[in-house]
C-alpha positions in Angstrom: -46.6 116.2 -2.7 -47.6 118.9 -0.2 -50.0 121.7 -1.9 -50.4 125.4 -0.7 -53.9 125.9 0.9 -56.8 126.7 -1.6 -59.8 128.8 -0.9 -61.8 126.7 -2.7 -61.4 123.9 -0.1 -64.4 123.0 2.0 -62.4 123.1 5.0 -61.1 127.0 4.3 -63.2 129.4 6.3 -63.3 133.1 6.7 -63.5 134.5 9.9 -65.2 137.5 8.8 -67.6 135.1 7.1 -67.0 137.2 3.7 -65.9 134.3 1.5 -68.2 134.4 -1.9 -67.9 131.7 -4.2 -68.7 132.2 -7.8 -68.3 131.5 -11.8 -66.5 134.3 -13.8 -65.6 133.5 -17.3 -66.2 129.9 -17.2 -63.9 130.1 -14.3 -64.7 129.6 -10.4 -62.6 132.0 -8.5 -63.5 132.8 -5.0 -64.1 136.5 -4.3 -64.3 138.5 -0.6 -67.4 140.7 -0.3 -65.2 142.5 2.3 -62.2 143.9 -0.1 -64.6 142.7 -3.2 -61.2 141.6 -4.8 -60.1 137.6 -5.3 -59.2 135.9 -2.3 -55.8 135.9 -0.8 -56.4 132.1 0.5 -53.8 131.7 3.0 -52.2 135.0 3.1 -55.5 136.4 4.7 -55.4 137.1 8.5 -59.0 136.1 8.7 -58.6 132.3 7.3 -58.5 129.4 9.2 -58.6 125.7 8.5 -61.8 123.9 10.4 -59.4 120.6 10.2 -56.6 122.6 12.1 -54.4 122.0 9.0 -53.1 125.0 8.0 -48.9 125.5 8.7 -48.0 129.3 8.8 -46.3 129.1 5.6 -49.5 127.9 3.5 -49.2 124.4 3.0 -52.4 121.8 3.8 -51.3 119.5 6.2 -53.3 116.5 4.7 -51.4 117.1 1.8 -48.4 115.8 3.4 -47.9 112.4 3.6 -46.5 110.7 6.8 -44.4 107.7 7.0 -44.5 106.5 10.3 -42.2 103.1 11.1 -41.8 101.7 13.9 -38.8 100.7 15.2 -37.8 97.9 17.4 -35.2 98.7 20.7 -32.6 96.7 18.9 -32.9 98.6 15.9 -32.6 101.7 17.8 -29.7 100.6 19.9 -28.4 99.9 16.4 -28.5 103.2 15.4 -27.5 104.8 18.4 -24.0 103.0 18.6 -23.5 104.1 15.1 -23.6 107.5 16.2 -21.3 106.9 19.1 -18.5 105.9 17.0 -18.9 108.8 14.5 -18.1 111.3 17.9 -16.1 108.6 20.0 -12.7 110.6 18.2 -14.0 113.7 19.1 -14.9 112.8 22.6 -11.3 111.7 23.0 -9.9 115.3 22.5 -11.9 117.1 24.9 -11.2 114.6 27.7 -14.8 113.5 28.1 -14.9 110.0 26.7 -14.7 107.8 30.1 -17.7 109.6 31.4 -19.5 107.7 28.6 -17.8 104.1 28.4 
């Protein structure tokens, strides 16, 4: 399941190089000596992700998991002819079907 970005990461970085990392309450919360309030994480202009993983709305791309099959041509050509005859009847009405047959 894909997770929003965490400060705490060790790929999360500060560009202003402001990022403090300490212990409040039994609690470690990460603080910016910039603002000296808690860290935005994601929302922050300054942070980036040294992996390059961080999507514009927050979410760690490592945390998203790919399934990547590969398909053989027949499979494909399978697939494709399916979606012909779903718009073949359509095709009909505006005239355009012989340009594809």
């Amino acid at each position: 399941m894909p997770r929003k970005c965490n400060p705490l990461c060790p790929h999360f970085r500060c560009t202003k190089r402001v990022k403090r990392i300490s212990k409040i309450g039994g609690r470690i919360t990460v603080i910016c000596a910039w603002t000296g309030d808690p860290c935005i994480g994601y929302k922050c202009r300054y942070a980036v992700c040294e992996k390059h993983a961080l999507t514009p709305n927050g979410i760690c791309a490592l945390t998203i998991s790919m399934k990547t099959r590969e398909k053989s041509i027949e499979q494909e050509a399978e697939e494709l002819e399916k979606d012909f005859v779903k718009i073949k009847d359509k095709l009909k009405r505006i005239g355009g079907l012989d340009k594809y047959e």
